[in-house]
PDB file of N, CA, C and O in Angstrom:
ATOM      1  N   UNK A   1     151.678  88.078-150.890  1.00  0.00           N
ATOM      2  CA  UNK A   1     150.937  89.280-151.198  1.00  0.00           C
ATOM      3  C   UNK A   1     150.889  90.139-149.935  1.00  0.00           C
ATOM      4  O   UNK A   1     150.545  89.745-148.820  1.00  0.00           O
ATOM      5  N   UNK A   2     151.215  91.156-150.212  1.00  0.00           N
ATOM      6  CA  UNK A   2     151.105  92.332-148.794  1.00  0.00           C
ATOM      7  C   UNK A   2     150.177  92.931-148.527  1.00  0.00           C
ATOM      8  O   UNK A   2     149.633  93.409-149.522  1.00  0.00           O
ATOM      9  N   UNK A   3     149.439  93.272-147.077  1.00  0.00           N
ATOM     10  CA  UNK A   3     148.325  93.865-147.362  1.00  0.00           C
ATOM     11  C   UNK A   3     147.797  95.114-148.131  1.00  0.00           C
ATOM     12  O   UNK A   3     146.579  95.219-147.988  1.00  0.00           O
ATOM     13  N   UNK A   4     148.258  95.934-148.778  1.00  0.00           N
ATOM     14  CA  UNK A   4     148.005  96.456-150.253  1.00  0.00           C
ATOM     15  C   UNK A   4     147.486  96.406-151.009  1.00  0.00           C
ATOM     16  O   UNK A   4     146.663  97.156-151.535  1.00  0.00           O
ATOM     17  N   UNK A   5     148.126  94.880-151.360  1.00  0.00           N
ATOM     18  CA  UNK A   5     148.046  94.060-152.360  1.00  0.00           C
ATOM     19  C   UNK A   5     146.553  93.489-152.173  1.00  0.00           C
ATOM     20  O   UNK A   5     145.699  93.572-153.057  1.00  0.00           O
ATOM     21  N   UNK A   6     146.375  92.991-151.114  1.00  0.00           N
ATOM     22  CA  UNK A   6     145.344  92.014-151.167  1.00  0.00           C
ATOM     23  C   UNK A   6     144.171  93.188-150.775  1.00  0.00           C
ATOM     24  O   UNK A   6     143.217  93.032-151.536  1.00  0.00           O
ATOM     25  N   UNK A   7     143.936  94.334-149.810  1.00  0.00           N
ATOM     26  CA  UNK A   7     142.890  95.003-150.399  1.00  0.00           C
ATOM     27  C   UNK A   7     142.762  95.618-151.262  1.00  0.00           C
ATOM     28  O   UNK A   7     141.726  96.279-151.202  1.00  0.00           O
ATOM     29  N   UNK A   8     143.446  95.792-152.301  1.00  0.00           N
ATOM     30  CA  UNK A   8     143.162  96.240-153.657  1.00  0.00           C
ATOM     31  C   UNK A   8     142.366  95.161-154.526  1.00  0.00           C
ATOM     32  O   UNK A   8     141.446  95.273-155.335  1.00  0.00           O
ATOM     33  N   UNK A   9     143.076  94.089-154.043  1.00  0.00           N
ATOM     34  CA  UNK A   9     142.314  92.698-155.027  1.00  0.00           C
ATOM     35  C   UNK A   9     140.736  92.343-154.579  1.00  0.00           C
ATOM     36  O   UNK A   9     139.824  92.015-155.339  1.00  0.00           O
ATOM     37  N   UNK A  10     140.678  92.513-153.055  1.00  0.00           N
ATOM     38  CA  UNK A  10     139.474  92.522-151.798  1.00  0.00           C
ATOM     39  C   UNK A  10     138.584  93.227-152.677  1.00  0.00           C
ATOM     40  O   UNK A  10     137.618  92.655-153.182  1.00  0.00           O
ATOM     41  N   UNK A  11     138.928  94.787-152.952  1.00  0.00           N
ATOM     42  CA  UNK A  11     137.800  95.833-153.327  1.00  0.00           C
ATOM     43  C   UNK A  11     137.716  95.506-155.244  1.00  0.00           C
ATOM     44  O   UNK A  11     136.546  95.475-155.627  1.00  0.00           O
ATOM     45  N   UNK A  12     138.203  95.401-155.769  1.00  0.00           N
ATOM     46  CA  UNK A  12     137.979  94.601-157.002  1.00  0.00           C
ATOM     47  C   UNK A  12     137.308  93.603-157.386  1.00  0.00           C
ATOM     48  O   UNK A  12     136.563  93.618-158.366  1.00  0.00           O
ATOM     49  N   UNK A  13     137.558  92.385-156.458  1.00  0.00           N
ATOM     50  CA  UNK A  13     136.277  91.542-156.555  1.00  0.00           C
ATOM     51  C   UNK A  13     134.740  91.847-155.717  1.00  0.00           C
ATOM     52  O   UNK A  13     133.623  91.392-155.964  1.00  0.00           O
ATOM     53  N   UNK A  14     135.121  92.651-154.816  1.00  0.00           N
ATOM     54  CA  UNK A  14     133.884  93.416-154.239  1.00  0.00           C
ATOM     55  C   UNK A  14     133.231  94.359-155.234  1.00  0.00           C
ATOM     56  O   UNK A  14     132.024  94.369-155.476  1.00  0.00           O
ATOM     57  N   UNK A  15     134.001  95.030-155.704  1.00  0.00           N
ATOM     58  CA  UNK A  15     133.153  96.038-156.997  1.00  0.00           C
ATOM     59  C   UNK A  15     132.663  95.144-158.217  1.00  0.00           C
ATOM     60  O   UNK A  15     131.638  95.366-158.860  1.00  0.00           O
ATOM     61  N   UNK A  16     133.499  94.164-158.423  1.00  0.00           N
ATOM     62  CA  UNK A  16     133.029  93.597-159.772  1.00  0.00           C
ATOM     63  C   UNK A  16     131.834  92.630-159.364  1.00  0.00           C
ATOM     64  O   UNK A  16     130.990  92.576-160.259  1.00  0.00           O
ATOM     65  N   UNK A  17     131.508  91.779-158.145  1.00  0.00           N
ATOM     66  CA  UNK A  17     130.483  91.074-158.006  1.00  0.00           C
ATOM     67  C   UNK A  17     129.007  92.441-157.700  1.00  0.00           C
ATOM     68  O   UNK A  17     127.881  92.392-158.194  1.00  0.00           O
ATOM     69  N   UNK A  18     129.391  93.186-157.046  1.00  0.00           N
ATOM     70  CA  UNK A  18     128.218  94.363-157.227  1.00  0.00           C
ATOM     71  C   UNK A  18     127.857  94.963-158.660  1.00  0.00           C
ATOM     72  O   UNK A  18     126.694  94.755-159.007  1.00  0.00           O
ATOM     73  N   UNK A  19     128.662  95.674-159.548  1.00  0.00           N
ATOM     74  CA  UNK A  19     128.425  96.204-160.071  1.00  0.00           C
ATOM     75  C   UNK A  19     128.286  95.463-161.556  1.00  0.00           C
ATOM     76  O   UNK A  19     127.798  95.968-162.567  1.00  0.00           O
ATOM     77  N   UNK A  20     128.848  94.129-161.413  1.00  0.00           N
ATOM     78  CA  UNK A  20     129.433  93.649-162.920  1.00  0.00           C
ATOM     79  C   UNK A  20     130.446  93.580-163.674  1.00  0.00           C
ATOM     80  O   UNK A  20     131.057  92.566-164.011  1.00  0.00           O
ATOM     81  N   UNK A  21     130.680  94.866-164.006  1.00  0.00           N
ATOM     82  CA  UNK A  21     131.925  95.220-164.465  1.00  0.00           C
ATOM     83  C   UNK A  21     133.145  95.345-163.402  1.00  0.00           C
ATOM     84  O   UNK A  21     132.942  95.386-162.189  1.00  0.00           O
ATOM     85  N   UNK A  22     134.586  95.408-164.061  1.00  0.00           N
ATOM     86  CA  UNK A  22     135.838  95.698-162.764  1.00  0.00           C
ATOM     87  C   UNK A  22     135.863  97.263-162.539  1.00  0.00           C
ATOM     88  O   UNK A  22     135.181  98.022-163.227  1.00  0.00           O
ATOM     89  N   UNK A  23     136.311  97.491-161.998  1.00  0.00           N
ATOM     90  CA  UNK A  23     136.640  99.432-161.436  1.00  0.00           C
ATOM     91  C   UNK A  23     137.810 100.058-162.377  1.00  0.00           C
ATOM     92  O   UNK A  23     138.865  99.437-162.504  1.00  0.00           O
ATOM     93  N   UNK A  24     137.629 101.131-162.944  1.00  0.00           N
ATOM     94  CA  UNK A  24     138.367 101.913-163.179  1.00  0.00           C
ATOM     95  C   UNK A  24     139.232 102.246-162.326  1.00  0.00           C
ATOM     96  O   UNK A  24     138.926 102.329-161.137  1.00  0.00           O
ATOM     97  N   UNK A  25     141.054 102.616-162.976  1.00  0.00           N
ATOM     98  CA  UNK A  25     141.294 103.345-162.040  1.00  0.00           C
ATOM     99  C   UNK A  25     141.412 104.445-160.824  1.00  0.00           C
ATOM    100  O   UNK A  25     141.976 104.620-159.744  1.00  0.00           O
ATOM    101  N   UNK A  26     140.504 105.061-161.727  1.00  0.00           N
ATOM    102  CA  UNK A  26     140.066 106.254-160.936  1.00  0.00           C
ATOM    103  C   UNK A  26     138.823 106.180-159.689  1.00  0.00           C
ATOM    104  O   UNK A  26     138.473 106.873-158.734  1.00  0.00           O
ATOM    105  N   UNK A  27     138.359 104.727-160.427  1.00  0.00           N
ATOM    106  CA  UNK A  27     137.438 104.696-159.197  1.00  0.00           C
ATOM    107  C   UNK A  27     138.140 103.659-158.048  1.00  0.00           C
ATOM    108  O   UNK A  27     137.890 103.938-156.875  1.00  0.00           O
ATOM    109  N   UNK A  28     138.857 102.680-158.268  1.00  0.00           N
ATOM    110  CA  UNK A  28     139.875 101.692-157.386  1.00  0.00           C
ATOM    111  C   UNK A  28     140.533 102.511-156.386  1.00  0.00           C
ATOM    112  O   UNK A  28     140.536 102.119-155.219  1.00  0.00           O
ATOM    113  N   UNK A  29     141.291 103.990-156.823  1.00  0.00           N
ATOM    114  CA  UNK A  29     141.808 105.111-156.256  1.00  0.00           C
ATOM    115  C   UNK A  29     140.956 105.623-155.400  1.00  0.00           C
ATOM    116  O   UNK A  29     141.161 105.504-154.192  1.00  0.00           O
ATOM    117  N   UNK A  30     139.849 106.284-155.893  1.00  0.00           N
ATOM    118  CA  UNK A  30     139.032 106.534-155.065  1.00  0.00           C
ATOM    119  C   UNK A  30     138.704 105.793-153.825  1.00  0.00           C
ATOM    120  O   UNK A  30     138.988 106.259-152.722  1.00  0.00           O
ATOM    121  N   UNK A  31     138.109 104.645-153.976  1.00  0.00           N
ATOM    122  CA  UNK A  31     137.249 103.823-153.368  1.00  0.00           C
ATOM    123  C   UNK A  31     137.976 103.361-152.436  1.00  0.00           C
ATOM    124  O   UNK A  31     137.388 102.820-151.500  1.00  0.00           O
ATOM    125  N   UNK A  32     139.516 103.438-152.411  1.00  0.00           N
ATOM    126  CA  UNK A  32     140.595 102.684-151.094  1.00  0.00           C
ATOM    127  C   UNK A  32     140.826 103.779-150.479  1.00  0.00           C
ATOM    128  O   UNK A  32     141.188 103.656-149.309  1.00  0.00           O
ATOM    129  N   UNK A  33     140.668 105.529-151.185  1.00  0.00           N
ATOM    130  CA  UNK A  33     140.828 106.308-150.143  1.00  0.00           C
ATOM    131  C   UNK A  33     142.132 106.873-150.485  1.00  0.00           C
ATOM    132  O   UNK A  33     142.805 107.378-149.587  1.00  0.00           O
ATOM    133  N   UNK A  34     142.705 106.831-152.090  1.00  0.00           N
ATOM    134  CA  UNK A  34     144.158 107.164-152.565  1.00  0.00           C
ATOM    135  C   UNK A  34     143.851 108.036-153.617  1.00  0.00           C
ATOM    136  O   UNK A  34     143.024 107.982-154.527  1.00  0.00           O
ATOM    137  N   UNK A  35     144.769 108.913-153.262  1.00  0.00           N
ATOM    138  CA  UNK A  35     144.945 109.847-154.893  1.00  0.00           C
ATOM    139  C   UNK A  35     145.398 109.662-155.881  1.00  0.00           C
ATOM    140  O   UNK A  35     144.831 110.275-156.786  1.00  0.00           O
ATOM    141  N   UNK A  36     146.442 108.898-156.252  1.00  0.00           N
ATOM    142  CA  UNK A  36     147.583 108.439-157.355  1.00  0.00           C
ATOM    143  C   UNK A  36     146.705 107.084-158.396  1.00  0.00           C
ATOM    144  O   UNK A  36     146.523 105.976-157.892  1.00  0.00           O
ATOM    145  N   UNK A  37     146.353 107.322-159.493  1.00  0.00           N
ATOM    146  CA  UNK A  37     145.845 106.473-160.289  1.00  0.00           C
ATOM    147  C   UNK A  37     146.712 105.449-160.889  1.00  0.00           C
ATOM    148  O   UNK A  37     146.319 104.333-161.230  1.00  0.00           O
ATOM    149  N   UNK A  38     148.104 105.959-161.016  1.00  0.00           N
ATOM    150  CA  UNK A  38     149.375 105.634-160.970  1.00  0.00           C
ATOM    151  C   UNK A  38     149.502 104.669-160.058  1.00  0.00           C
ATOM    152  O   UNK A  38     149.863 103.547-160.413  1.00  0.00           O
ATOM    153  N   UNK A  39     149.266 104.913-158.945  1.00  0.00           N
ATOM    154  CA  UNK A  39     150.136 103.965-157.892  1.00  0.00           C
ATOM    155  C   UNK A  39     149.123 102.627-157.884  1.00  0.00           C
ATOM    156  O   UNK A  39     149.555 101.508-157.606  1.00  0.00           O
ATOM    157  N   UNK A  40     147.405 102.944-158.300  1.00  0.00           N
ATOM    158  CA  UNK A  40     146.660 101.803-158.330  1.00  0.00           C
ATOM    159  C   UNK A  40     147.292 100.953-159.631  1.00  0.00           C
ATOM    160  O   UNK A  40     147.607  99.766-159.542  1.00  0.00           O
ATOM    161  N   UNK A  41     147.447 101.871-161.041  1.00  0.00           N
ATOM    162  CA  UNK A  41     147.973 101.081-161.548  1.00  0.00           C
ATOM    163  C   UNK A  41     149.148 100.074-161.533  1.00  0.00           C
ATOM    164  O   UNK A  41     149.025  99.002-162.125  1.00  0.00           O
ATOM    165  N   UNK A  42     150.152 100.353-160.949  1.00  0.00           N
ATOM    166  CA  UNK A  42     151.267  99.150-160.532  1.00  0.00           C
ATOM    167  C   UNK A  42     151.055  97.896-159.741  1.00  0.00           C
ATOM    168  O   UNK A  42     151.664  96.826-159.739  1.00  0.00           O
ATOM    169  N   UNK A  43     149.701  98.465-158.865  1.00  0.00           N
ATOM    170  CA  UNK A  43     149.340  97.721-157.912  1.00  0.00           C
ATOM    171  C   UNK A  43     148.619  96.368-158.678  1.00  0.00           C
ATOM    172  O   UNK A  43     148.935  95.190-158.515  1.00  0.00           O
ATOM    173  N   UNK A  44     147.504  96.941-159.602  1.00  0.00           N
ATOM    174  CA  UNK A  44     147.148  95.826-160.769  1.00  0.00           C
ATOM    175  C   UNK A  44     147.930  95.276-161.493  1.00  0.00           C
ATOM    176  O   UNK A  44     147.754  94.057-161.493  1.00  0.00           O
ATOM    177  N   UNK A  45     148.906  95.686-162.264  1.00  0.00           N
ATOM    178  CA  UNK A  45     149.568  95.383-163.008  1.00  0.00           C
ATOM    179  C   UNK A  45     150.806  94.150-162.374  1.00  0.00           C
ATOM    180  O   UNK A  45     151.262  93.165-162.955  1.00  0.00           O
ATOM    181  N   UNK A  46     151.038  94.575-161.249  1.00  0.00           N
ATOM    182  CA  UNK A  46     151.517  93.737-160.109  1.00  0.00           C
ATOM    183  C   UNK A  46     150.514  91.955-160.086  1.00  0.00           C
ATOM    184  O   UNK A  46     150.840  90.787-160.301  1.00  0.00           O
ATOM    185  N   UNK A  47     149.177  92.696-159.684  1.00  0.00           N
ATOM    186  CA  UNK A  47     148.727  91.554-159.506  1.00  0.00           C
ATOM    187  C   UNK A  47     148.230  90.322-160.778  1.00  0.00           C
ATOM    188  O   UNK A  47     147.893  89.138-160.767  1.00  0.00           O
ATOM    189  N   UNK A  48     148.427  91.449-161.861  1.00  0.00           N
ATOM    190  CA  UNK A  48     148.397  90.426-163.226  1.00  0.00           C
ATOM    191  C   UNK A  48     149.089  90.084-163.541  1.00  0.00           C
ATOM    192  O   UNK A  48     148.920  89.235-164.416  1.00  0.00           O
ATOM    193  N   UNK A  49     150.696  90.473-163.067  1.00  0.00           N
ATOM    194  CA  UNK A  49     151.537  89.438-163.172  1.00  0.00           C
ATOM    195  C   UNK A  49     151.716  88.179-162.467  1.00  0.00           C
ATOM    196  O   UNK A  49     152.240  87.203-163.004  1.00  0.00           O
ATOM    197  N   UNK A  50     151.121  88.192-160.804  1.00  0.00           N
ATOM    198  CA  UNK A  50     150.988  87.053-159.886  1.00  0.00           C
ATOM    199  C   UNK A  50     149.941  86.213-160.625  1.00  0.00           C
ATOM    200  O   UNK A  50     149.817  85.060-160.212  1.00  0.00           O
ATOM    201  N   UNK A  51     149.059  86.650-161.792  1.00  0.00           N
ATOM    202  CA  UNK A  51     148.021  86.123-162.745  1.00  0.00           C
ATOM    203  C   UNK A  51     146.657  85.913-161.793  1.00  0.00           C
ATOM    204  O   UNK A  51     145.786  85.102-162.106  1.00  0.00           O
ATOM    205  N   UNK A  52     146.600  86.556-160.865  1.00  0.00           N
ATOM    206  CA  UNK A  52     145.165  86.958-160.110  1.00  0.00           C
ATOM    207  C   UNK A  52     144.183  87.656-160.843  1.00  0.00           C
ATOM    208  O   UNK A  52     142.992  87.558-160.549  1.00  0.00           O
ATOM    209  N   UNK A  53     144.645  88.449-161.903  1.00  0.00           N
ATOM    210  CA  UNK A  53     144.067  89.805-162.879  1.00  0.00           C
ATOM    211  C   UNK A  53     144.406  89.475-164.057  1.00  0.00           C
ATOM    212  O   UNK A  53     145.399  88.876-164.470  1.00  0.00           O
ATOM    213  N   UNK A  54     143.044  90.134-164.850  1.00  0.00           N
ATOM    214  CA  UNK A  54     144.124  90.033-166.227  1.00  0.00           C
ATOM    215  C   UNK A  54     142.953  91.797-166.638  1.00  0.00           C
ATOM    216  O   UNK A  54     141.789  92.154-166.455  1.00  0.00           O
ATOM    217  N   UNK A  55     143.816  92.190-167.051  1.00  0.00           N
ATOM    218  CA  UNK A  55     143.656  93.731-168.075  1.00  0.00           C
ATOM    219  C   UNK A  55     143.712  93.756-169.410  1.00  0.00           C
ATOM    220  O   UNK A  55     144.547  93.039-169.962  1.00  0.00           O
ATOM    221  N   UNK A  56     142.509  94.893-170.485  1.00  0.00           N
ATOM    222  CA  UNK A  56     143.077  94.848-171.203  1.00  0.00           C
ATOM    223  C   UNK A  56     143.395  96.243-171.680  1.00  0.00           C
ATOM    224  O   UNK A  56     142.500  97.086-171.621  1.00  0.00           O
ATOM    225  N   UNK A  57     144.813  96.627-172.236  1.00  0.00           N
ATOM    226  CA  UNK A  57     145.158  98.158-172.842  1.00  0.00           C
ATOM    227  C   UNK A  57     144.052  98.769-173.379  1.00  0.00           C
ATOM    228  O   UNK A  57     143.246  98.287-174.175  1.00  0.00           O
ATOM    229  N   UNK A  58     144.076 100.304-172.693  1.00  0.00           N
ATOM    230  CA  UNK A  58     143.510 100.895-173.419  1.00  0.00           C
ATOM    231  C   UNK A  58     141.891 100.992-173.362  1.00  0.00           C
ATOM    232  O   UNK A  58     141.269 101.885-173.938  1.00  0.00           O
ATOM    233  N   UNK A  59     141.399 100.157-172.738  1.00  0.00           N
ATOM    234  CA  UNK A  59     140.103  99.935-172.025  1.00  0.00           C
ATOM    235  C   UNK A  59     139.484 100.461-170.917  1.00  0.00           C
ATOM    236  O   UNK A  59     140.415 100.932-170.264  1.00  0.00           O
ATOM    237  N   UNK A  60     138.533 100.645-170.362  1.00  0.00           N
ATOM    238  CA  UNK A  60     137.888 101.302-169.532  1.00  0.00           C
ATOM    239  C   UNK A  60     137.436 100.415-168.825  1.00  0.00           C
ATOM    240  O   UNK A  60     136.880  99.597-169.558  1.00  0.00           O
ATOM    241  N   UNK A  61     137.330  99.948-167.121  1.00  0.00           N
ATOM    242  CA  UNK A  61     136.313  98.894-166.648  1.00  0.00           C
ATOM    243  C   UNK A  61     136.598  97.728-167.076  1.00  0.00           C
ATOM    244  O   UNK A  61     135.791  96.808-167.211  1.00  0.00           O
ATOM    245  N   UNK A  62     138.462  97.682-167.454  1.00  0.00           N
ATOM    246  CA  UNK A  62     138.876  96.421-167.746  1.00  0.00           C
ATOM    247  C   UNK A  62     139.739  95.203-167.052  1.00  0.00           C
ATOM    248  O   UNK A  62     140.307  94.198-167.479  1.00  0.00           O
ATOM    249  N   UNK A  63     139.573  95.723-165.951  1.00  0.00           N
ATOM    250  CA  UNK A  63     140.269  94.696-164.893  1.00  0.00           C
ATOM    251  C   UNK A  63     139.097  93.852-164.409  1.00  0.00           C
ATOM    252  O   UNK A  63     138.059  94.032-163.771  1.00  0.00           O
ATOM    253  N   UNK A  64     139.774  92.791-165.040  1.00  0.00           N
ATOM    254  CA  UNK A  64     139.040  91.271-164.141  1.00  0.00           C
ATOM    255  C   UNK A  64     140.206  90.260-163.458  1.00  0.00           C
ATOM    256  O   UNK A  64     141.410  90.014-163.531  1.00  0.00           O
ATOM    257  N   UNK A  65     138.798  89.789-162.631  1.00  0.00           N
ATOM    258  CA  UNK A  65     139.556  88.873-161.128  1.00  0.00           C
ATOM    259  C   UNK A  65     139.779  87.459-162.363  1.00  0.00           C
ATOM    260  O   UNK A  65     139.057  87.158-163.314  1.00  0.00           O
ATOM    261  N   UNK A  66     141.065  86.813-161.868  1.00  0.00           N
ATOM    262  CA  UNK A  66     140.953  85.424-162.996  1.00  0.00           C
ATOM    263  C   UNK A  66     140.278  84.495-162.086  1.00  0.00           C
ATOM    264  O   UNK A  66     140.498  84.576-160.877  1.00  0.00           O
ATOM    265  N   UNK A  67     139.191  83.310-162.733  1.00  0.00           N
ATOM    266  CA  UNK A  67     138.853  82.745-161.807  1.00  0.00           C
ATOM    267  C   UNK A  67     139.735  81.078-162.397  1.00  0.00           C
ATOM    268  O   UNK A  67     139.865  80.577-163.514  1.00  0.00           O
ATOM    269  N   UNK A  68     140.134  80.697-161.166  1.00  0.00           N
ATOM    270  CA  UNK A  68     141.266  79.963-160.533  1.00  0.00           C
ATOM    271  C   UNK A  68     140.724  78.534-160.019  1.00  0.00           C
ATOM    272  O   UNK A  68     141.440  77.570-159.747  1.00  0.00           O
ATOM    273  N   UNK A  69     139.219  78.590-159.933  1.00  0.00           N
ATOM    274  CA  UNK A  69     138.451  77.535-159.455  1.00  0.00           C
ATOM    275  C   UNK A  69     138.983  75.942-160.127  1.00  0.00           C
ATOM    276  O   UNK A  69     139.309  74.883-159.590  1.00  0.00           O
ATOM    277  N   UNK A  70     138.877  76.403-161.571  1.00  0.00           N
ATOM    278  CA  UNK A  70     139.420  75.398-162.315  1.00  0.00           C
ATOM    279  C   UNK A  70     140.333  74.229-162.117  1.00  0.00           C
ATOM    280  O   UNK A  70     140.245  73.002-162.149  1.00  0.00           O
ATOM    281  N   UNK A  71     141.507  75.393-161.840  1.00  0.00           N
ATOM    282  CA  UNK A  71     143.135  75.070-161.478  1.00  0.00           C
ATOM    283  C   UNK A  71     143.093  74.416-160.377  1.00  0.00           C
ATOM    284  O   UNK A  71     143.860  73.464-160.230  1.00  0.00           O
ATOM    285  N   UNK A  72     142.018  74.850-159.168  1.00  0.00           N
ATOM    286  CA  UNK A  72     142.209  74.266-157.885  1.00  0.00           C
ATOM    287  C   UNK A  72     141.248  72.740-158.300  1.00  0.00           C
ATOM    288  O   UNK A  72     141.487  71.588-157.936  1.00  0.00           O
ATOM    289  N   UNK A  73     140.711  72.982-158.718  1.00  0.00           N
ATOM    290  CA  UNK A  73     139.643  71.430-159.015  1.00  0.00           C
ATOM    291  C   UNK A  73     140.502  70.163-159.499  1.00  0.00           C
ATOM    292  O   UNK A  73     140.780  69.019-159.141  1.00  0.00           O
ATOM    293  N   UNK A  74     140.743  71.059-160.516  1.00  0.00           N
ATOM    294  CA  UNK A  74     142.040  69.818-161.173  1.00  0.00           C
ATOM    295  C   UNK A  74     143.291  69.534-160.776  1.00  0.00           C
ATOM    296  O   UNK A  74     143.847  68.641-161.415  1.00  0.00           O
ATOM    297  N   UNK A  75     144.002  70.131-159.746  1.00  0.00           N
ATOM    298  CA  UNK A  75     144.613  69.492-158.980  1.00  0.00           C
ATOM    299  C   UNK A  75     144.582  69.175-158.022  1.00  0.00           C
ATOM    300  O   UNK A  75     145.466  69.338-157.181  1.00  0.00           O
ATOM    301  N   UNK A  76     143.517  68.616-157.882  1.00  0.00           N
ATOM    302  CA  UNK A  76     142.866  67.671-156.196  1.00  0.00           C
ATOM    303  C   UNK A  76     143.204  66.279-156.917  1.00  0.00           C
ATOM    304  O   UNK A  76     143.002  65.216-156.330  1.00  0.00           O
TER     305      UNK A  76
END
């Protein structure tokens, strides 16, 4: 993951443990200090394919962090 990558994911789980909900694009854009809502989107969409995220179409405040705790438990 490049650093990009990982403060985009940084401020996502930072917004979603504050606020509850995940960030809009427009506010993810905002909030890193970028104009292109576009370019946040690839950036998510990126990271829901590494399966860090999962989104759903068409939704508002629909990006969530996957939690992974699980996966790491059960393979200890």
């Amino acid at each position: 993951m490049n650093d990009r990558w990982q403060l985009v994911f940084d401020f996502i789980k930072a917004y979603t443990r504050k606020h509850g909900v995940g960030p809009s694009y427009a506010v993810l854009a905002s909030g890193l200090g970028m104009k292109s809502r576009a370019n946040m989107h690839r950036i998510v969409k990126r990271l829901e394919k590494e399966g860090l995220l999962q989104t759903k179409p068409k939704k508002f405040y629909s990006i969530k962090v996957v939690d992974r705790s699980i996966d790491e438990v059960t393979s200890l």
